[in-house]
C-alpha positions in Angstrom: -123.7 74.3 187.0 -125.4 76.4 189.7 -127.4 78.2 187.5 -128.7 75.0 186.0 -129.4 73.6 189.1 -131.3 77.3 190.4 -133.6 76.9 187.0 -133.8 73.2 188.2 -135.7 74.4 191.8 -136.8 77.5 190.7 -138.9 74.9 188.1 -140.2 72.7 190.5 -141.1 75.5 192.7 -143.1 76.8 190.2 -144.9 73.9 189.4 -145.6 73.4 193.2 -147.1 76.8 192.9 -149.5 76.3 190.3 -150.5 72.7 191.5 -151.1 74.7 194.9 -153.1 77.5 192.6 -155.1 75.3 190.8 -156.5 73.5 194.1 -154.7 70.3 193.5 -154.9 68.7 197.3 -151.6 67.7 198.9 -151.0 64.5 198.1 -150.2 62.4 200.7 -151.0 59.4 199.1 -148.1 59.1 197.4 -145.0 57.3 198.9 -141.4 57.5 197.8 -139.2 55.1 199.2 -135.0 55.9 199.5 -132.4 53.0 199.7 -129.1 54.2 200.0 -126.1 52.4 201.2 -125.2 55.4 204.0 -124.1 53.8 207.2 -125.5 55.1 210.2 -122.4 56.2 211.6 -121.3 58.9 208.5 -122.5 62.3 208.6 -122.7 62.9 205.4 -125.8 60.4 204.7 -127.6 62.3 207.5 -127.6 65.5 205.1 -128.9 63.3 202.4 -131.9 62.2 204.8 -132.4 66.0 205.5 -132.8 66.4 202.1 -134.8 63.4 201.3 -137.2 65.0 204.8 -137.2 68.3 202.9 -138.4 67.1 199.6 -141.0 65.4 201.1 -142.9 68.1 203.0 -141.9 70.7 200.2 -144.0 68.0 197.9 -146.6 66.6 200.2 -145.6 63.3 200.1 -144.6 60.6 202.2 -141.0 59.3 202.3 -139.7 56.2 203.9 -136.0 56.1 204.1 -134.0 53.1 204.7 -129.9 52.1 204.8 -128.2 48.9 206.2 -126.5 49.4 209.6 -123.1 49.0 207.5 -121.7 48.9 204.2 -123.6 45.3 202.9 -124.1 45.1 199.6 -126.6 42.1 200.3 -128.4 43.9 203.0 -129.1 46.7 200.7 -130.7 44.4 197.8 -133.0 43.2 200.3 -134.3 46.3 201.1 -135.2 47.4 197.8 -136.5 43.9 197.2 -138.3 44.5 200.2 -139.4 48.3 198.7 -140.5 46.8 195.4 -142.9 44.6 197.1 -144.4 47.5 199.0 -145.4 49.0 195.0 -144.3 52.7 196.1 -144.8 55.4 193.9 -141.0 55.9 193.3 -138.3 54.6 194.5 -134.7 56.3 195.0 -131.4 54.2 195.0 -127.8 54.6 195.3 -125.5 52.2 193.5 -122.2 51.6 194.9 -122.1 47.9 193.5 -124.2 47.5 189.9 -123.3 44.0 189.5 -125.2 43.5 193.4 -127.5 45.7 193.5 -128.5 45.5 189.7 -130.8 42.5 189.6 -132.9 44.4 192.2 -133.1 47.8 190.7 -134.0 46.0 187.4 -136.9 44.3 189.5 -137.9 48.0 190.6 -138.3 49.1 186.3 -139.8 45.8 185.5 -142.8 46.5 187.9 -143.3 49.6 186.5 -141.8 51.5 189.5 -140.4 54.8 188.3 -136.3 54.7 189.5 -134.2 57.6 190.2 -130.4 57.0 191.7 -128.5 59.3 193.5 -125.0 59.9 194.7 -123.0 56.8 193.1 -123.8 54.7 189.8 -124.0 57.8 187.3 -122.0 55.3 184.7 -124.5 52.4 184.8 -128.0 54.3 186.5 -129.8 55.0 182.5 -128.5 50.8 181.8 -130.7 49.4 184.5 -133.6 51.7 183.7 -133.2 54.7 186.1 -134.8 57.8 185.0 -132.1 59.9 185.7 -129.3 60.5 188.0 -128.4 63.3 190.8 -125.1 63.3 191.4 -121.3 64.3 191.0 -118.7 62.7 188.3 -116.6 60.4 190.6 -113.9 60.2 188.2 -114.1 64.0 187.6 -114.2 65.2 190.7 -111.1 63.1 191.9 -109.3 64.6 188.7 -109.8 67.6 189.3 -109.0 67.5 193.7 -105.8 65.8 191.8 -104.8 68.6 189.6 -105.4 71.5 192.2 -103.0 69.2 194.9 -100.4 68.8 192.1 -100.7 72.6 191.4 -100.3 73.2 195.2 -96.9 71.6 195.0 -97.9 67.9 196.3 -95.7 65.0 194.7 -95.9 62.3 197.5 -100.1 61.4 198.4 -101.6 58.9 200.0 -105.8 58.3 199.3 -107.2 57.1 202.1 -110.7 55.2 201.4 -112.9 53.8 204.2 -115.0 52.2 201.6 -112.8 50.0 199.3 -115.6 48.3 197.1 -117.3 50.9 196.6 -116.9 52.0 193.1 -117.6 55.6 193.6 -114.7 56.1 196.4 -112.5 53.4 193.9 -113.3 55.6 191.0 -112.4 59.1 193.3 -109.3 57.6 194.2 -108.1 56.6 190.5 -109.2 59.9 189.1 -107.6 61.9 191.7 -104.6 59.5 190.8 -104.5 60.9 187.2 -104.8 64.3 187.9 -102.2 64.6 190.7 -99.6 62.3 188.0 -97.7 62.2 191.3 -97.1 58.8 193.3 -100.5 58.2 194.4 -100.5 55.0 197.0 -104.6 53.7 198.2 -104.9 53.7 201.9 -107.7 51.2 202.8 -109.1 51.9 205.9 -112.6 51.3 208.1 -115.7 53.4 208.6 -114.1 54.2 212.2 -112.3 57.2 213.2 -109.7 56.3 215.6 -109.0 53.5 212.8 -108.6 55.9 209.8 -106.0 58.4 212.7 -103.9 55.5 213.7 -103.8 54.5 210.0 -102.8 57.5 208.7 -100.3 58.5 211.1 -99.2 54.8 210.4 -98.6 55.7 206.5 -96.9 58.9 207.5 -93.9 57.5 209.6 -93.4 54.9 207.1 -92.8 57.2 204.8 -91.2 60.3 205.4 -91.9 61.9 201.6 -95.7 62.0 202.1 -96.7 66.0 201.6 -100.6 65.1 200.2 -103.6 63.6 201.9 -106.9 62.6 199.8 -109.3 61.6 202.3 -113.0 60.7 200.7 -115.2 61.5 203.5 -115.1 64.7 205.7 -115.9 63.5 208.8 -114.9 59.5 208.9 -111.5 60.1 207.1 -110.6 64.0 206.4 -111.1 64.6 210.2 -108.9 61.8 211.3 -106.2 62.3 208.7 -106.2 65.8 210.0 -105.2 64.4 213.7 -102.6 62.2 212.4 -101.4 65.3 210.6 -101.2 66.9 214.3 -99.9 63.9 215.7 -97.4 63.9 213.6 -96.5 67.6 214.3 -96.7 68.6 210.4 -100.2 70.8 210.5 -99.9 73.2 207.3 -97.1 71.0 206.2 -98.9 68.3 205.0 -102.1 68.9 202.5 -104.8 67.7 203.4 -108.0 67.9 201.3 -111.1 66.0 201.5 -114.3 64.8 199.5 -117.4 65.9 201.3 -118.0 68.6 203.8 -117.9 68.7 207.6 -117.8 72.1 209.9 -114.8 71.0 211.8 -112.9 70.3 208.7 -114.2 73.6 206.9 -113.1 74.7 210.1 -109.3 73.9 209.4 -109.8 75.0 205.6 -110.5 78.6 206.7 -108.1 78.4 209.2 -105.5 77.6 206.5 -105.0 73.9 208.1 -106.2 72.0 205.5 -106.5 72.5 201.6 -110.2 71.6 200.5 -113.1 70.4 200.6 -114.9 69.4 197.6 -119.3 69.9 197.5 -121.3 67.5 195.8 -123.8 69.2 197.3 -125.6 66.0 199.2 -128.7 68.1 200.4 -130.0 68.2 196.1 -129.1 64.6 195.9 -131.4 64.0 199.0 -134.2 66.3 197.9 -134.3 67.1 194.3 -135.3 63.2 193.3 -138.2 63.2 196.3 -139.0 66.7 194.2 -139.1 65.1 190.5 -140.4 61.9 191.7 -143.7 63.6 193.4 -144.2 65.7 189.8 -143.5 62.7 188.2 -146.2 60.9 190.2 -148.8 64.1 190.2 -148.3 65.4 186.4 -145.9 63.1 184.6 -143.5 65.5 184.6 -139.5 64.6 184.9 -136.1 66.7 183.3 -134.5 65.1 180.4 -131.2 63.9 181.7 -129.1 63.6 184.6 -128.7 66.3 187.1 -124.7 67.0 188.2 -124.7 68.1 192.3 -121.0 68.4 192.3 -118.1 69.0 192.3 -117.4 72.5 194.1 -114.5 73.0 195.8 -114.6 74.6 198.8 -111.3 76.7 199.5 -110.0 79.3 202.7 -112.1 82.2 200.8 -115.3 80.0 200.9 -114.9 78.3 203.7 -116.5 80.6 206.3 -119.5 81.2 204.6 -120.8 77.2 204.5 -119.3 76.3 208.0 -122.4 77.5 209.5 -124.3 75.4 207.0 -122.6 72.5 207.4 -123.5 72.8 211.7 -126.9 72.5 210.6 -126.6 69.5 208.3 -127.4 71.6 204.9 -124.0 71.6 203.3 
């Protein structure tokens, strides 16, 4: 998969270079517009934006990037209502509700604006007209977390989810369900951190037997889980792996405190879209299918090496 996506840049790059070569002028005329349901608050949508930033100047075009203050569903169809009416040159979605936000993406195709979706909505982005996806298997990826937990010894987990309704995280938990074939019991929890500690620390004295902890955000649920862990004085007795990627957790993964940390790589979902979309715009240019970001797991021997990354809102 990293190879693919290194012909993937090493392509646009390329391309960049010869529009560059050729005198093509930079082409800030072009605007891309991103709607992503990333609350303010999460970390891990600010690495998106850095990649969405990225794309943009690596391309010369403009970028406008919007999300609702909080997880809204309706919010978020107004603002790509909103983005349709502004006639951009493409416009890049996430899709954590289809049967919400659909209506309005279709609204997007039907006005002839080219559609790319990121991060969630791989199983229904090519039915409402998307071009193409970047992005991680949510099912996959939570298979997989599940089988390397279940190989680690875990039999008792909990999943903890700040984001029930979203059908990515809903999709995480069940696959990391399947793959752990362990009991697997959803903890719903908020956006908050001291909510998703007190929580999880909750879950653990109810329940003496719990030895696994899926949390599907680094920094809004792994980090937390990992206090209650502490609070509960069972650090390195519990495992405690995470979806996403934050340097204090990556932190406690090389410091053999917490399991793993799986990749999706957000940067690429941020920039490679604002990348294809400005070729797509320029020369008509666009790859053939979906492009997978993720999953990578990020163990103690890899740890070390992206902490520094992380710190700098890359990885």
């Amino acid at each position: 998969m990293k190879s693919f996506l290194r012909k993937i840049v090493l392509g646009v790059a390329v391309v960049s270079a010869l529009g560059a070569a050729s005198g093509v002028a930079i082409a800030q005329d072009i605007n891309i517009i991103a709607v992503t349901h990333g609350q303010a608050n999460d970390p891990f949508w600010s690495v998106v934006k850095n990649g969405v930033s990225a794309g943009a100047k690596d391309a010369g075009v403009s970028i406008d990037y919007r999300a609702p203050e909080t997880f809204d569903m309706v919010a978020m169809s107004q603002l790509i209502d909103a983005a349709v009416n502004q006639k951009p040159a493409g416009l890049i979605v996430s899709i954590p509700d289809s049967s919400a936000l659909g209506p309005s993406i279709k609204k997007a195709v039907a006005a002839g604006i080219p559609v790319i979706s990121i991060n969630s909505g791989s199983d229904v982005s090519k039915s409402l007209g998307a071009l193409l996806h970047v992005g991680q298997d949510e099912y996959s990826a939570g298979k997989a977390a599940g089988e390397k937990l279940k190989e680690m010894g875990g039999k008792v987990a909990i999943c903890v989810n700040q984001e029930v309704g979203n059908v990515s995280l809903d999709q995480r938990c069940q696959g990391f369900s399947h793959g752990f074939a362990g009991s697997v019991t959803v903890l719903p929890v908020s956006n908050d951190p001291a909510d998703v500690r007190a929580k999880v620390k909750a879950a653990l004295s109810s329940n003496a037997a719990i030895d696994t902890i899926m949390a599907l955000g680094a920094s809004t649920a792994g980090e937390p889980s990992l206090a209650a862990v502490a609070d509960a004085g069972m650090t390195g007795k519990i495992k405690v792996a995470t979806f996403d990627l934050s340097a204090d957790f990556l932190k406690a993964v090389a410091a053999g405190d917490a399991a793993f940390a799986i990749d999706q790589q957000q940067f690429l979902q941020g920039y490679l879209p604002v990348v294809f979309l400005a070729n797509y715009a320029k020369y008509g240019l666009i790859p053939g299918g979906n492009v997978p970001s993720g999953p990578n797991l990020i163990t103690k021997e890899k740890a070390a090496q992206v902490v520094e990354l992380s710190a700098k809102g890359i990885r």
